[in-house]
Jmol script that loads the backbone (N, CA, C; Angstrom):
load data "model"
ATOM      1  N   UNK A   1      -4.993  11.862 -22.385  1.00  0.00           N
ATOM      2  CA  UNK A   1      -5.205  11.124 -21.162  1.00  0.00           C
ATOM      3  C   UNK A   1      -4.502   9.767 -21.162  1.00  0.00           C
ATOM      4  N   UNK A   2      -4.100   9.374 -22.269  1.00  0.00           N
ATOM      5  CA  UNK A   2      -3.444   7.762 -22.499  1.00  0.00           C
ATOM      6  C   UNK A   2      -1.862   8.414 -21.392  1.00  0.00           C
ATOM      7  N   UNK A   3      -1.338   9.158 -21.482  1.00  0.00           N
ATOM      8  CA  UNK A   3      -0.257   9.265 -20.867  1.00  0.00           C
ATOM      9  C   UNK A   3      -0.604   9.100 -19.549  1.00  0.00           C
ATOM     10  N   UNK A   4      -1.657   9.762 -19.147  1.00  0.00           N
ATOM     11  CA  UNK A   4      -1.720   9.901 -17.450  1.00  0.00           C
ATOM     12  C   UNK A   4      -2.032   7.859 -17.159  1.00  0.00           C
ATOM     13  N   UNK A   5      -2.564   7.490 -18.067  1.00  0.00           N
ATOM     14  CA  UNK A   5      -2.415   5.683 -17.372  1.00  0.00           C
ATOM     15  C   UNK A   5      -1.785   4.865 -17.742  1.00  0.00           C
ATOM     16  N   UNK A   6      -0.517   5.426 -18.603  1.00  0.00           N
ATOM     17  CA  UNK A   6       0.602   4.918 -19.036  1.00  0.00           C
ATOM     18  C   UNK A   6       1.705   5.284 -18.191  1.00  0.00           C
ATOM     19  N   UNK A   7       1.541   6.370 -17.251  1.00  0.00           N
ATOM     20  CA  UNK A   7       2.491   6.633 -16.209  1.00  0.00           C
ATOM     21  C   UNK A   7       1.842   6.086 -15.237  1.00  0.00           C
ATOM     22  N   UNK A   8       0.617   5.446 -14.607  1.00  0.00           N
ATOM     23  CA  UNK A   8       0.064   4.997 -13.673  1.00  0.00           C
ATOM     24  C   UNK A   8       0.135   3.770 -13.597  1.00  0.00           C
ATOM     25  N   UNK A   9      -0.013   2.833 -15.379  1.00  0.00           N
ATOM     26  CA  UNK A   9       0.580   1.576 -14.788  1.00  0.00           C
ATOM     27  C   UNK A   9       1.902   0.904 -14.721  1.00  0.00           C
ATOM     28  N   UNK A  10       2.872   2.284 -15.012  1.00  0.00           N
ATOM     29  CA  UNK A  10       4.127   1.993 -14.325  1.00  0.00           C
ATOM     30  C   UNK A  10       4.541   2.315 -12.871  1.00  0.00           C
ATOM     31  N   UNK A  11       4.232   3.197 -12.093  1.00  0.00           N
ATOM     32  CA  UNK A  11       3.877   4.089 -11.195  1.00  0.00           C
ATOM     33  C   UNK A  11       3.548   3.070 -10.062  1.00  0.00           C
ATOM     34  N   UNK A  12       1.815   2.651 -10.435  1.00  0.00           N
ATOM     35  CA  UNK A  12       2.201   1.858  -9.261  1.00  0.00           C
ATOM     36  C   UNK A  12       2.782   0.231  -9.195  1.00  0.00           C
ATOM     37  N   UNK A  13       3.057  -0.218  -9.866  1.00  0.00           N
ATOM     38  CA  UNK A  13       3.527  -1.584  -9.523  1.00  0.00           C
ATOM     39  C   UNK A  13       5.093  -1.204  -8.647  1.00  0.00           C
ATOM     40  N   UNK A  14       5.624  -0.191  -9.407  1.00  0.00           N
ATOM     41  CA  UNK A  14       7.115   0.337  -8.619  1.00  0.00           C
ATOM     42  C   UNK A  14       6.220   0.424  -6.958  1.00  0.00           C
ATOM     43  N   UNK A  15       5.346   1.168  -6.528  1.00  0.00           N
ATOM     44  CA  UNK A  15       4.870   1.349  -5.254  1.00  0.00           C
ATOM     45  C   UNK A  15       4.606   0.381  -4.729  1.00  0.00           C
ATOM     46  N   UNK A  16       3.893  -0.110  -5.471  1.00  0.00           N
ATOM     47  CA  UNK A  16       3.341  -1.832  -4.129  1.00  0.00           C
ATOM     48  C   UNK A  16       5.157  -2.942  -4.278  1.00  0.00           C
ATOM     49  N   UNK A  17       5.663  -2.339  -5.007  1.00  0.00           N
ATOM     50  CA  UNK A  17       6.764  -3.520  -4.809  1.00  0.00           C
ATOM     51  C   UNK A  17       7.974  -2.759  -3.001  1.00  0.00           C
ATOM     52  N   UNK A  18       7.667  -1.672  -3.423  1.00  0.00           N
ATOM     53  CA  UNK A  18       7.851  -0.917  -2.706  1.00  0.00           C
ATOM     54  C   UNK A  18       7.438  -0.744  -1.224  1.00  0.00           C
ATOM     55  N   UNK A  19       5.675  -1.074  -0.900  1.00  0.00           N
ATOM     56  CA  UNK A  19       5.272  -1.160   0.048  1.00  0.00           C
ATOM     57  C   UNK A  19       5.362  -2.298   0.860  1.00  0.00           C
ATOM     58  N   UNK A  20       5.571  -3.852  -0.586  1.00  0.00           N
ATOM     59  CA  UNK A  20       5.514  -5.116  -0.108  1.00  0.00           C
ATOM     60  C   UNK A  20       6.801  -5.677   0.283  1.00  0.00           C
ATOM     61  N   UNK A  21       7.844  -5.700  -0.623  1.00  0.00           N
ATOM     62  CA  UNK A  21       8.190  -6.289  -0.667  1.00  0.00           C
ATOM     63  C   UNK A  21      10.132  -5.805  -0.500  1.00  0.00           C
ATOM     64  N   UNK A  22      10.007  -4.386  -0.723  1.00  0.00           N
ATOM     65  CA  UNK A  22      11.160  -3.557  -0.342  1.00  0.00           C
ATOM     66  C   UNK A  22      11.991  -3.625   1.224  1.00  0.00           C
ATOM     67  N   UNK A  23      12.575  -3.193   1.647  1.00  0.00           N
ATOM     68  CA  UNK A  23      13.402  -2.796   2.474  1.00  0.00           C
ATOM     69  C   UNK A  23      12.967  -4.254   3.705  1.00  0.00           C
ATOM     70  N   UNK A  24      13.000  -5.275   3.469  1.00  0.00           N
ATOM     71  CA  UNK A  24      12.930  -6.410   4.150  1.00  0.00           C
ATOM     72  C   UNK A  24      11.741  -6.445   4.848  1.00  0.00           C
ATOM     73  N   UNK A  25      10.543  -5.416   4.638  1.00  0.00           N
ATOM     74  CA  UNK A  25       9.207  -5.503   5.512  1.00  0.00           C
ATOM     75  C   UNK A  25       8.620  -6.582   6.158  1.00  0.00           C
ATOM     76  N   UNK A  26       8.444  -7.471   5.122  1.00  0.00           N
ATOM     77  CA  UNK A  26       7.913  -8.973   5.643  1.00  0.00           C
ATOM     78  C   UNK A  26       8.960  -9.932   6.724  1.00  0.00           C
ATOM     79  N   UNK A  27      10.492  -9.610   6.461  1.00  0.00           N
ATOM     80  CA  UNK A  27      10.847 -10.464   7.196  1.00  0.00           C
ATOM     81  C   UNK A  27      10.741  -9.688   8.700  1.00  0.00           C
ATOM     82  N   UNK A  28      11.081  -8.354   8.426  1.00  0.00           N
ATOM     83  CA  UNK A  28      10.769  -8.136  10.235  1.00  0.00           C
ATOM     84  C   UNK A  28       9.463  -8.134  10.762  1.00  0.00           C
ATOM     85  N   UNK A  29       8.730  -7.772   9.993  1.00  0.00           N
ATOM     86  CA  UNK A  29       7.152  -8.000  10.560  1.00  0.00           C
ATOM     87  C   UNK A  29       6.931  -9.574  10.883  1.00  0.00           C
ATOM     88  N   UNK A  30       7.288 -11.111  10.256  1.00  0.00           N
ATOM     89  CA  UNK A  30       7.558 -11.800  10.898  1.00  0.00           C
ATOM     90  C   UNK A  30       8.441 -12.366  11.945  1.00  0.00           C
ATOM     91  N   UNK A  31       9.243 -11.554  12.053  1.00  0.00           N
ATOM     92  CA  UNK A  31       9.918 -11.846  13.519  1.00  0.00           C
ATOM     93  C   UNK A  31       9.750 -10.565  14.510  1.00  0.00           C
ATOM     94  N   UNK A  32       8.899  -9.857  14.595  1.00  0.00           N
ATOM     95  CA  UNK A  32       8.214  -9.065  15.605  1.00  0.00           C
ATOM     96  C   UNK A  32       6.846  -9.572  16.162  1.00  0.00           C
ATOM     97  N   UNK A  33       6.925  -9.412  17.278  1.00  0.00           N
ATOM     98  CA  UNK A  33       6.110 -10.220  18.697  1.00  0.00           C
ATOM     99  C   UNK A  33       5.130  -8.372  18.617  1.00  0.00           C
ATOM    100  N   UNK A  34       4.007  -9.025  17.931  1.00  0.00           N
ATOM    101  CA  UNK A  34       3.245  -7.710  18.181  1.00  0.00           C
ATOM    102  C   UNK A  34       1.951  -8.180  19.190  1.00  0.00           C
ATOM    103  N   UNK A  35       2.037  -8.460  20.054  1.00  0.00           N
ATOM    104  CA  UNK A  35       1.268  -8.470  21.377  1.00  0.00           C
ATOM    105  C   UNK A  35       0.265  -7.090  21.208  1.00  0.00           C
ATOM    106  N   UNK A  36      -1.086  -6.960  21.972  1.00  0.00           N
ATOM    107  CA  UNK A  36      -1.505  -5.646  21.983  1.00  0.00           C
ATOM    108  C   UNK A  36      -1.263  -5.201  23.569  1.00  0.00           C
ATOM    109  N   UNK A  37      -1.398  -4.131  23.527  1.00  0.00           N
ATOM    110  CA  UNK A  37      -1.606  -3.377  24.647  1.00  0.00           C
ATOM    111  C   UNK A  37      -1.918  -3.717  25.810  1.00  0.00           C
ATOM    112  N   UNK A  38      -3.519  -4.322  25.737  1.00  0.00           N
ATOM    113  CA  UNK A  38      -3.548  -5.091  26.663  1.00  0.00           C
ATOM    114  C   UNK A  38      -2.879  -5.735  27.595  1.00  0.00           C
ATOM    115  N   UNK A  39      -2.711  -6.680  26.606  1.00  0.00           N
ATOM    116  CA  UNK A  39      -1.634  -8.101  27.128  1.00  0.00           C
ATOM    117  C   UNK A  39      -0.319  -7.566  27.768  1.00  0.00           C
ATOM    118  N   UNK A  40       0.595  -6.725  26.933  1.00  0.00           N
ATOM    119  CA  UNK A  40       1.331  -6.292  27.361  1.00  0.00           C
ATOM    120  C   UNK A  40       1.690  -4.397  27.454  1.00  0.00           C
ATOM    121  N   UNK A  41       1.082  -4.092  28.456  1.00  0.00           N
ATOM    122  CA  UNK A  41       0.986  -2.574  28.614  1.00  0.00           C
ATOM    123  C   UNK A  41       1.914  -1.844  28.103  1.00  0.00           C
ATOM    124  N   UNK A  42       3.093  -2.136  28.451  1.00  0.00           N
ATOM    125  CA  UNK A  42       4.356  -1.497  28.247  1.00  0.00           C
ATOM    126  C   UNK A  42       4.839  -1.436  26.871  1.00  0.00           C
ATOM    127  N   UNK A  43       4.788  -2.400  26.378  1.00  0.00           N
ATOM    128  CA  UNK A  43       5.470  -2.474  24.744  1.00  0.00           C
ATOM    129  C   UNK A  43       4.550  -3.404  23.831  1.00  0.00           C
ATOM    130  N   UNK A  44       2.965  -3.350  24.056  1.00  0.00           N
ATOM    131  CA  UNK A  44       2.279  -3.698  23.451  1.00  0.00           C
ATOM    132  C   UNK A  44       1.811  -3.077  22.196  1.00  0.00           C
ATOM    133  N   UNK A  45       0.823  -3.484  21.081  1.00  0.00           N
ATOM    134  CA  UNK A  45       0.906  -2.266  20.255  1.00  0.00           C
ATOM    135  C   UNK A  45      -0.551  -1.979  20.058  1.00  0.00           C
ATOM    136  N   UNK A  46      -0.905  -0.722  19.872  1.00  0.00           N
ATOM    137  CA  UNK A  46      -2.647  -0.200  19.816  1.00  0.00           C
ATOM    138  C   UNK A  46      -3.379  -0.562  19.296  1.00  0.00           C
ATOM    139  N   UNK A  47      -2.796  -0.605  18.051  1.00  0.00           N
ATOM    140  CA  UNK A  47      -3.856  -0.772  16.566  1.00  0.00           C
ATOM    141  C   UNK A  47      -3.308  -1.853  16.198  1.00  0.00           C
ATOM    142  N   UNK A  48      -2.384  -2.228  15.383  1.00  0.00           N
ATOM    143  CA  UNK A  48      -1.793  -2.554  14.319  1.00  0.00           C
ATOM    144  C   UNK A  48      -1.115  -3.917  14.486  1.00  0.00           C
ATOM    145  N   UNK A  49      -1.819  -4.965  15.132  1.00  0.00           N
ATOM    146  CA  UNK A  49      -1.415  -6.014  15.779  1.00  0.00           C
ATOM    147  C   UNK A  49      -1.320  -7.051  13.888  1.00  0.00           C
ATOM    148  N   UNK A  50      -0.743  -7.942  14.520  1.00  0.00           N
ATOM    149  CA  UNK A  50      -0.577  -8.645  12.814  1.00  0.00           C
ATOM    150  C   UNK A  50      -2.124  -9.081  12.257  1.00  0.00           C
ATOM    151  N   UNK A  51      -2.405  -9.657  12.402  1.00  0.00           N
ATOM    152  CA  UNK A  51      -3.830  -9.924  12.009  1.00  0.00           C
ATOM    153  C   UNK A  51      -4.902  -8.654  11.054  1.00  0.00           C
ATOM    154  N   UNK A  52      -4.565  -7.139  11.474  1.00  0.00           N
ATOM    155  CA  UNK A  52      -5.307  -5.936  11.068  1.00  0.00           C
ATOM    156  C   UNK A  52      -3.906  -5.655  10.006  1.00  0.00           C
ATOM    157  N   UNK A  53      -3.120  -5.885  10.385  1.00  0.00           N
ATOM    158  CA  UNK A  53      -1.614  -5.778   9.385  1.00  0.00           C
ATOM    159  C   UNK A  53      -1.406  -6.398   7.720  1.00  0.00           C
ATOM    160  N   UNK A  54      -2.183  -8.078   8.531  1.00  0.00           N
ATOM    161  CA  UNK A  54      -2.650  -8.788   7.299  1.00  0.00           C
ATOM    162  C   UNK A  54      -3.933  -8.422   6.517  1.00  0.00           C
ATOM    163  N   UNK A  55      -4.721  -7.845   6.869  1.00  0.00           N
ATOM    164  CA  UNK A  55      -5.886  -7.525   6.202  1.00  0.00           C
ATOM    165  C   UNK A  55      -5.613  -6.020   5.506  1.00  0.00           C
ATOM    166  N   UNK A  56      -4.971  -4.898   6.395  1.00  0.00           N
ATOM    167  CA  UNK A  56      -4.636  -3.745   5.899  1.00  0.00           C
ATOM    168  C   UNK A  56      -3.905  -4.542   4.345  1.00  0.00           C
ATOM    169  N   UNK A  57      -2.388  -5.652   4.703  1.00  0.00           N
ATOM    170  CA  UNK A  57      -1.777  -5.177   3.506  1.00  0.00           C
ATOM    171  C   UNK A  57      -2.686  -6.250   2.553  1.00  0.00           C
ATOM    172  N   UNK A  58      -3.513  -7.160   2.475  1.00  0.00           N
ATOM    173  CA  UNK A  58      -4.090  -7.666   1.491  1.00  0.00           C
ATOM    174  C   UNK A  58      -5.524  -6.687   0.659  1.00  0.00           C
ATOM    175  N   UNK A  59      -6.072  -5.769   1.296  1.00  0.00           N
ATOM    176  CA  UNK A  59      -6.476  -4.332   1.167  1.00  0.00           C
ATOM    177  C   UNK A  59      -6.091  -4.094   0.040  1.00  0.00           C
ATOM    178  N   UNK A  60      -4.669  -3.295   0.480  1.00  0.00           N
ATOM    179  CA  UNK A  60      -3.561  -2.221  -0.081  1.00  0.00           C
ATOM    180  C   UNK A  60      -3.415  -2.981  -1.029  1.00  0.00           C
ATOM    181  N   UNK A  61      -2.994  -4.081  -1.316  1.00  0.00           N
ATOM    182  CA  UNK A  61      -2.235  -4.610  -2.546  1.00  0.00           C
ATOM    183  C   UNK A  61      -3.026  -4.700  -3.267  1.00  0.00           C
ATOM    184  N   UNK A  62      -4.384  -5.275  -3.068  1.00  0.00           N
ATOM    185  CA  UNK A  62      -5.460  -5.747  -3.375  1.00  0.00           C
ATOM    186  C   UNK A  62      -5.597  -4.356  -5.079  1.00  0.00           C
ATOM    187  N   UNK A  63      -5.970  -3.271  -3.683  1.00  0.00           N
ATOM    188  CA  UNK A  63      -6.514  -2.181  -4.462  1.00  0.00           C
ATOM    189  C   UNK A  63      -5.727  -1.517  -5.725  1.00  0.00           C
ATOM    190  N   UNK A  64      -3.853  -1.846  -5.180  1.00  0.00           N
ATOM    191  CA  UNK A  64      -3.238  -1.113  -5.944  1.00  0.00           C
ATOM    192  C   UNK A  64      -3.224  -2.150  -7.623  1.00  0.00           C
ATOM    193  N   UNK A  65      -3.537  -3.777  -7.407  1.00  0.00           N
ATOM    194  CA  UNK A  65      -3.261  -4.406  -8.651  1.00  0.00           C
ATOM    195  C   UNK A  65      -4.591  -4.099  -8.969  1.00  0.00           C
ATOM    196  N   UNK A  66      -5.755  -3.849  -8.474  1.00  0.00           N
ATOM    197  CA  UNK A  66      -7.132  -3.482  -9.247  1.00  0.00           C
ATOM    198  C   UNK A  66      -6.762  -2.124 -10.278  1.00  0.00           C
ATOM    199  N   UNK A  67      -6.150  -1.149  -9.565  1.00  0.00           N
ATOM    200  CA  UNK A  67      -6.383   0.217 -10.127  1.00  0.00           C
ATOM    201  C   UNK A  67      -4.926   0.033 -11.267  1.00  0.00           C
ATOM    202  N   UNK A  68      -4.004  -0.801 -11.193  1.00  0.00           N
ATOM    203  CA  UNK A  68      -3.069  -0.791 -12.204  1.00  0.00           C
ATOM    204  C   UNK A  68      -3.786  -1.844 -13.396  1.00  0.00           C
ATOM    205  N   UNK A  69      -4.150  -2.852 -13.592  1.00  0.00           N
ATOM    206  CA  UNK A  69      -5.784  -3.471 -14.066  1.00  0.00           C
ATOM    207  C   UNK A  69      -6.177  -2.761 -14.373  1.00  0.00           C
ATOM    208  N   UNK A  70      -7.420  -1.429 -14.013  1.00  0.00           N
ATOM    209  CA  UNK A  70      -8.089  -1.028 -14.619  1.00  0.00           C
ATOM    210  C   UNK A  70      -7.046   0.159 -15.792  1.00  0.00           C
ATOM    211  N   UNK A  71      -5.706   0.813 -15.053  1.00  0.00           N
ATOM    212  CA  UNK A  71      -4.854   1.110 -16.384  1.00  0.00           C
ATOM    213  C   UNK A  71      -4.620   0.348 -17.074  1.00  0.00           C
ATOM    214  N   UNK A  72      -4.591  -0.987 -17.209  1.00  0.00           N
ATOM    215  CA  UNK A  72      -4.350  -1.598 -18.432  1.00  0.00           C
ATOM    216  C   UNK A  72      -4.829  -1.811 -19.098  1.00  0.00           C
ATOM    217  N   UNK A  73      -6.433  -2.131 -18.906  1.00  0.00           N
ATOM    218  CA  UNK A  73      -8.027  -2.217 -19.493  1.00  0.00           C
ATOM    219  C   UNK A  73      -7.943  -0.932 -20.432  1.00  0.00           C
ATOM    220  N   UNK A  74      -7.573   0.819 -19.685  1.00  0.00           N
ATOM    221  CA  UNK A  74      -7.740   1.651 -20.751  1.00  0.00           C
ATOM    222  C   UNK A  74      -7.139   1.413 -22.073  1.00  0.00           C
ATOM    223  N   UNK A  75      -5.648   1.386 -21.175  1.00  0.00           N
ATOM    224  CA  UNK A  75      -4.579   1.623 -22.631  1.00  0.00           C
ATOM    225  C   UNK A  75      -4.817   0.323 -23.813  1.00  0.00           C
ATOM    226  N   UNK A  76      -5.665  -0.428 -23.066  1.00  0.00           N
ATOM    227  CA  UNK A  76      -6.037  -1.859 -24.217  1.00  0.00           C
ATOM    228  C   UNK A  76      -7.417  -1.437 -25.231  1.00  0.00           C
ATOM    229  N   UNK A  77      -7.882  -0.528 -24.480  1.00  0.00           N
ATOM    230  CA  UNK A  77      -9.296   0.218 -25.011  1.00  0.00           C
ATOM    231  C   UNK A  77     -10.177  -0.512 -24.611  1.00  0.00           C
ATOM    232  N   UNK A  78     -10.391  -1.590 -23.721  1.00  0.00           N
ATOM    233  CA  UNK A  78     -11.495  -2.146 -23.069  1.00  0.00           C
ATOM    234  C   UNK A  78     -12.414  -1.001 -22.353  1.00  0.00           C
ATOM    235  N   UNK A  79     -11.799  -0.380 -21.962  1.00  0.00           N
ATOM    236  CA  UNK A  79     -12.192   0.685 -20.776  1.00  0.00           C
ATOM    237  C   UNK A  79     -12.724   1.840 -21.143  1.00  0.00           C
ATOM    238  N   UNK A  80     -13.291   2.898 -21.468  1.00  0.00           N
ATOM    239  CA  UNK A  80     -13.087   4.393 -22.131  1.00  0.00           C
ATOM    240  C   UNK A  80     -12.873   5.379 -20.851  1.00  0.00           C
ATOM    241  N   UNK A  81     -11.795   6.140 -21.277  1.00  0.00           N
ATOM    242  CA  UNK A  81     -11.860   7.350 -20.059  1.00  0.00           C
ATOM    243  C   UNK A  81     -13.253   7.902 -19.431  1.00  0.00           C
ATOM    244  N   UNK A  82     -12.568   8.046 -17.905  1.00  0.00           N
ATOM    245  CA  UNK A  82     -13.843   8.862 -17.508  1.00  0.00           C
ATOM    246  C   UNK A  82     -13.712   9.281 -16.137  1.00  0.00           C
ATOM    247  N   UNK A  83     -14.962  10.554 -15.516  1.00  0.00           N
ATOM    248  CA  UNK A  83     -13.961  10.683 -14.253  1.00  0.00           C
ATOM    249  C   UNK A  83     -13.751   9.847 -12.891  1.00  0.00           C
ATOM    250  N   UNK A  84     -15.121   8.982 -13.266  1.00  0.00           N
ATOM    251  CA  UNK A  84     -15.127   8.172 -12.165  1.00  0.00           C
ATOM    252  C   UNK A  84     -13.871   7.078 -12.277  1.00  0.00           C
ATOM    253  N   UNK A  85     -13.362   6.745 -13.502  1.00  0.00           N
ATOM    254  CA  UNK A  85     -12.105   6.194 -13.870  1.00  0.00           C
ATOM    255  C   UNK A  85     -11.077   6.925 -13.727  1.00  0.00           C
ATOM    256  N   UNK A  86     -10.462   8.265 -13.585  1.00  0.00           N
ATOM    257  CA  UNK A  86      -9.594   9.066 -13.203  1.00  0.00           C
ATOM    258  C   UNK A  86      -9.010   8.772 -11.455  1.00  0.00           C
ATOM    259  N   UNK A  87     -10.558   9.079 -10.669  1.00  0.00           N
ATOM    260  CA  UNK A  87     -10.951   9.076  -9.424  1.00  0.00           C
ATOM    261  C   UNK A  87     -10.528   7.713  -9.314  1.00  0.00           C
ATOM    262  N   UNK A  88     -10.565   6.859  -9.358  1.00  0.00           N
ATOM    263  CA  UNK A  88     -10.563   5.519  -8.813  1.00  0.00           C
ATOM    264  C   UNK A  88      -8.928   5.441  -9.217  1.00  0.00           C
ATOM    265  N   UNK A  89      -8.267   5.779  -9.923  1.00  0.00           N
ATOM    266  CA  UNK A  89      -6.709   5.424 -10.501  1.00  0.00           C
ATOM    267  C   UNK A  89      -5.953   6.416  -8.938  1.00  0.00           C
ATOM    268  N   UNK A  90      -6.573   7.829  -9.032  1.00  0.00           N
ATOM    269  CA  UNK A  90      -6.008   8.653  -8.469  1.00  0.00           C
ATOM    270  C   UNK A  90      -6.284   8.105  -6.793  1.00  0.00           C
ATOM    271  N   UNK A  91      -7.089   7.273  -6.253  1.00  0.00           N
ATOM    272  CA  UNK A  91      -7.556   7.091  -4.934  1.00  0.00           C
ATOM    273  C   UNK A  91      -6.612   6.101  -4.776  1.00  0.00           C
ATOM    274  N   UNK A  92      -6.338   5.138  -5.586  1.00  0.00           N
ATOM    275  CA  UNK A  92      -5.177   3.863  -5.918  1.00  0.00           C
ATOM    276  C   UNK A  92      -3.941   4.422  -5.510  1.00  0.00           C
ATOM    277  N   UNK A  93      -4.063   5.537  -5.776  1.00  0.00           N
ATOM    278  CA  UNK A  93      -2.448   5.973  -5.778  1.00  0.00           C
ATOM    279  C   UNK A  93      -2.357   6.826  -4.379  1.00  0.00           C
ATOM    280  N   UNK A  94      -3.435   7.420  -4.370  1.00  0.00           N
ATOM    281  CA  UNK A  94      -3.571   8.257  -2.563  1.00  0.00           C
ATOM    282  C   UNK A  94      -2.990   6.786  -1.754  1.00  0.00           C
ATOM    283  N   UNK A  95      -3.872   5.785  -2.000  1.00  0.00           N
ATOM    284  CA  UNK A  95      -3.184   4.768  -0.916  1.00  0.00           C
ATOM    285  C   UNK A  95      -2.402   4.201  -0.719  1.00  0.00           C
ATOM    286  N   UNK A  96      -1.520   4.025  -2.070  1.00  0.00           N
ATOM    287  CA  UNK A  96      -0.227   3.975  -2.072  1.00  0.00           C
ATOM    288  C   UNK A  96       0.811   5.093  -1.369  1.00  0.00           C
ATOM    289  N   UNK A  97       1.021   6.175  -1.800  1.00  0.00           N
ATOM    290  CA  UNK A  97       1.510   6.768  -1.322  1.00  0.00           C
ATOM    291  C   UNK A  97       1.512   7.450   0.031  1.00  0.00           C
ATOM    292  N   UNK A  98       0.056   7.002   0.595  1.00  0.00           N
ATOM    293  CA  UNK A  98      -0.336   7.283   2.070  1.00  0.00           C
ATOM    294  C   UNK A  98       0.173   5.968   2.825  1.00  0.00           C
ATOM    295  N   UNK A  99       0.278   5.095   2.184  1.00  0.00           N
ATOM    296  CA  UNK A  99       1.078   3.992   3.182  1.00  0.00           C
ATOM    297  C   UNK A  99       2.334   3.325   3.105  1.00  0.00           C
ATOM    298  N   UNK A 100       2.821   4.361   2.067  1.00  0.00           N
ATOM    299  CA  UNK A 100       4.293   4.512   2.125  1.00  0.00           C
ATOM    300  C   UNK A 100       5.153   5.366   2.801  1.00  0.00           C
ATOM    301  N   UNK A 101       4.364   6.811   2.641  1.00  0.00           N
ATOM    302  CA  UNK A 101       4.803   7.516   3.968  1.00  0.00           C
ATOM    303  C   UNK A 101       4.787   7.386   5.235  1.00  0.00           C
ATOM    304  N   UNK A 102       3.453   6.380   5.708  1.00  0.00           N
ATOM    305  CA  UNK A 102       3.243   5.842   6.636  1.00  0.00           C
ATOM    306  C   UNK A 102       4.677   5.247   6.969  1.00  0.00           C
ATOM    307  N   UNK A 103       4.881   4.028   6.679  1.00  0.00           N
ATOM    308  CA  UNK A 103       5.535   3.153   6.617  1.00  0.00           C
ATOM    309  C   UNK A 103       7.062   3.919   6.927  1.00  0.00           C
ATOM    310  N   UNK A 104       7.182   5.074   6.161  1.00  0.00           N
ATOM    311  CA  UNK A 104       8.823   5.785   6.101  1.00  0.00           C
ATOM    312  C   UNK A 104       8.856   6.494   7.342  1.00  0.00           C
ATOM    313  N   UNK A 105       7.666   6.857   7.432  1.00  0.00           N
ATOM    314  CA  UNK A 105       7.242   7.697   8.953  1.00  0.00           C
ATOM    315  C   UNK A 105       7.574   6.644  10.010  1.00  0.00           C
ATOM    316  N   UNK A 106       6.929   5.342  10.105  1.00  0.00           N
ATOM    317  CA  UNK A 106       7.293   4.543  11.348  1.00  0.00           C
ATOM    318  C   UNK A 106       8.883   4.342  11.280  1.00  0.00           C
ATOM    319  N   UNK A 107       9.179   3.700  10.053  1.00  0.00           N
ATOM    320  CA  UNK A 107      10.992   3.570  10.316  1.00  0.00           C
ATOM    321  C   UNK A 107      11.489   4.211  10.778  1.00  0.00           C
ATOM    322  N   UNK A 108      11.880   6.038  10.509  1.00  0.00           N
ATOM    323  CA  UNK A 108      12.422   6.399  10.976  1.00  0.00           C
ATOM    324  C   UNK A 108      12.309   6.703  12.101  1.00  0.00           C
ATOM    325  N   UNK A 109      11.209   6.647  12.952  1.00  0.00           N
ATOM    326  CA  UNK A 109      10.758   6.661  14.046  1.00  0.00           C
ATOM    327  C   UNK A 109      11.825   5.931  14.911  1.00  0.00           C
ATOM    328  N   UNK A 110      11.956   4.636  14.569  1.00  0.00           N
ATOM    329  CA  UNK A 110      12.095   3.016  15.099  1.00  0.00           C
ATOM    330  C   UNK A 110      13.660   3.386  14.785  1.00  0.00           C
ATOM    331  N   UNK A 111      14.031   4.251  13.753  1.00  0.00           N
ATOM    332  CA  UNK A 111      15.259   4.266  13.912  1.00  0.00           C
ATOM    333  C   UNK A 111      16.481   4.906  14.507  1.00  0.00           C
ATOM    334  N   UNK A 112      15.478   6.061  14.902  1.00  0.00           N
ATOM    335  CA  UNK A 112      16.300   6.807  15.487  1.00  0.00           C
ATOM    336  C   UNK A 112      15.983   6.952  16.969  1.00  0.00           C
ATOM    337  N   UNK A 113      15.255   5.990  17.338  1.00  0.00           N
ATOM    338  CA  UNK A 113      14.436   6.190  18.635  1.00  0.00           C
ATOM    339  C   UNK A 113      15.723   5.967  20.361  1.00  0.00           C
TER     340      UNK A 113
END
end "model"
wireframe off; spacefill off
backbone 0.3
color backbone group
């Protein structure tokens, strides 16, 4: 089992650098006018106004340096395997990779639109 959180705490730091800080995210999300719906019907946006954007990605990051943390705790032997420790590495990584596809899903959206 030392392998499975020796590939996890390489695994995800590549992802959150990935989710954060890759393909210029932050700078266009600060220079996009995300108005909601409301306000502006036409090209307003539903959900995902900056404010739920900022909390989603302080969340996400949040969770992914906890669950790469708690791989490091194992491989240090602070920690002892277990499944509720499996589960929690593996849910770390569902959300990584669920809001990376996300994320690849909107681009190309936006890009080919």
């Amino acid at each position: 089992m030392r392998d499975f959180y020796a590939t996890m705490a390489q695994v995800l730091p590549v992802l959150l650098l990935a989710l954060i800080w890759e393909s210029r995210y932050l700078q266009e999300l600060r220079g996009e006018d995300r108005v909601t719906r409301r306000d502006d019907p036409a090209n307003g946006v539903r959900f995902w106004t900056k404010p739920r954007v900022r909390i989603y990605g302080f969340t996400a990051a949040g969770a992914i340096v906890v669950t790469t943390a708690l791989c490091f705790l194992v491989l240090a032997g602070a920690l002892h395997d277990g499944v509720w420790l499996r589960v929690a590495v593996m849910c770390g990584l569902a959300l990584a990779l669920t809001s990376l596809l996300f994320r690849i899903c909107v681009e190309l959206i936006k890009a080919t639109r």
